[in-house]
Each structure stands twice: as structure tokens, then as C-alpha cells.
N, C-alpha and C positions, 0 to 999 in steps of 0.2 A: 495561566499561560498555556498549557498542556491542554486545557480545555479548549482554548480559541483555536492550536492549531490541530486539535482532533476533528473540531465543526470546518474548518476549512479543508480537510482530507474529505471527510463523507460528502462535503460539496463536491469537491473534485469530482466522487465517484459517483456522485449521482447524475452528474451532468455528461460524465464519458457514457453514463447506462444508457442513460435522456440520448446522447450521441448515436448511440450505435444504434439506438431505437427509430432515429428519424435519417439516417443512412440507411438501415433497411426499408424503409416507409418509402425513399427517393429512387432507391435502385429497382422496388417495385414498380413505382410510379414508370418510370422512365420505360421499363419494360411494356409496363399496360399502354404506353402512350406511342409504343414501337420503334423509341430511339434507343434501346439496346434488346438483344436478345435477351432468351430468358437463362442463359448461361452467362453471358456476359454481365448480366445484373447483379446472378448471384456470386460470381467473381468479384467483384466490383464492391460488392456487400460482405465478401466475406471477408476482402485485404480491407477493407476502413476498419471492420473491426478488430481486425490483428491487429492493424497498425494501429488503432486504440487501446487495445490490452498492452500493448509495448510500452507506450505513453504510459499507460496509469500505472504499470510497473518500473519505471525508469522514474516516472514520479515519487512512489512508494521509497526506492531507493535513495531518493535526496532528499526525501523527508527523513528516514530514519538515519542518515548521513549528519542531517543538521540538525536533528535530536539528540544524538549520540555528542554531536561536537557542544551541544548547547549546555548540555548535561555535563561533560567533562570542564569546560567553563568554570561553569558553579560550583565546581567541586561536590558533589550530589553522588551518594555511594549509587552502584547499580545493582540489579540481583545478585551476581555474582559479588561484589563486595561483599554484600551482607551474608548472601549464604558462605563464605568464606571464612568471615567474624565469628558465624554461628558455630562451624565446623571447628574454630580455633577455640571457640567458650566451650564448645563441648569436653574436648580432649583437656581442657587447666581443668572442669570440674571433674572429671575422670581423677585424672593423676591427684585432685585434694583429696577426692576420697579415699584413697587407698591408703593416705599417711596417714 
């Protein structure tokens, strides 16, 4: 399961990459073609790819939003659970030893 929605993220991001690649391509075009300046293109090219870095960041966040909830579901310890248990085995074999 973790696998399927790890290949559906690097889709995501390869297709926002793929995005901002062919947004640059079109604001150039546009420019070469003299329906924007060459300010206005690279304006133009550089808010689509902010506003695609937000998107894939706003995405990231409700991916690990609905990992986090999917996980808690299952009842599935997290790092910190386990490093916690460990922290807790550590200190009982501490204290057998000394008696």
C-alpha cells in the first residue's frame, strides 16, 4: 500500500517537473512569437512555477496528512513509538543489571 502511494507522489512530481518545463517552453514561445515581452514571459514563467511549487507542497502536506491519519488507523507504532519502547527497554535492562 505505502508503495502504490509512494509511485503516485513521484508521479505527481514528475509531472509538476514535466509542468514547469513546458510553462517555461510556452512563455518562451510566446515571447519569440511577440505576444509577450521578454519580461513579461519571464514573469509569467516564474509565478506558474511558484504556483506549482505551492501545489506540490500543499500536496506533500495532505499526503503526509493522510499517511499519518492511515497509520494512526491501523494502529502501526511510528518512529517515535518505537524509539520510545527502545528508550523504555533500555532503562528496565539498566536497572536488572544492578540488582
Amino acid at each position: 500500500m505505502f508503495e502504490a502511494i509512494n509511485k503516485a507522489f513521484l508521479i505527481g512530481v514528475g509531472l509538476a517537473a514535466t509542468a514547469s518545463e513546458k510553462v517555461e517552453e510556452l512563455a518562451k514561445e510566446l515571447a519569440e512569437k511577440g505576444k509577450l515581452s521578454q519580461a513579461e514571459a519571464r514573469k509569467l514563467a516564474n509565478d506558474m512555477v511558484r504556483k506549482s511549487a505551492k501545489a506540490r507542497k500543499d500536496l506533500q502536506a495532505q499526503v503526509d496528512k493522510w499517511l499519518e491519519q492511515s497509520i494512526h488507523k491501523m494502529h502501526l507504532p511510528t518512529k517515535d513509538d518505537i524509539d520510545s519502547l527502545k528508550a523504555r527497554i533500555a532503562k528496565l535492562e539498566k536497572a536488572g543489571k544492578k540488582k
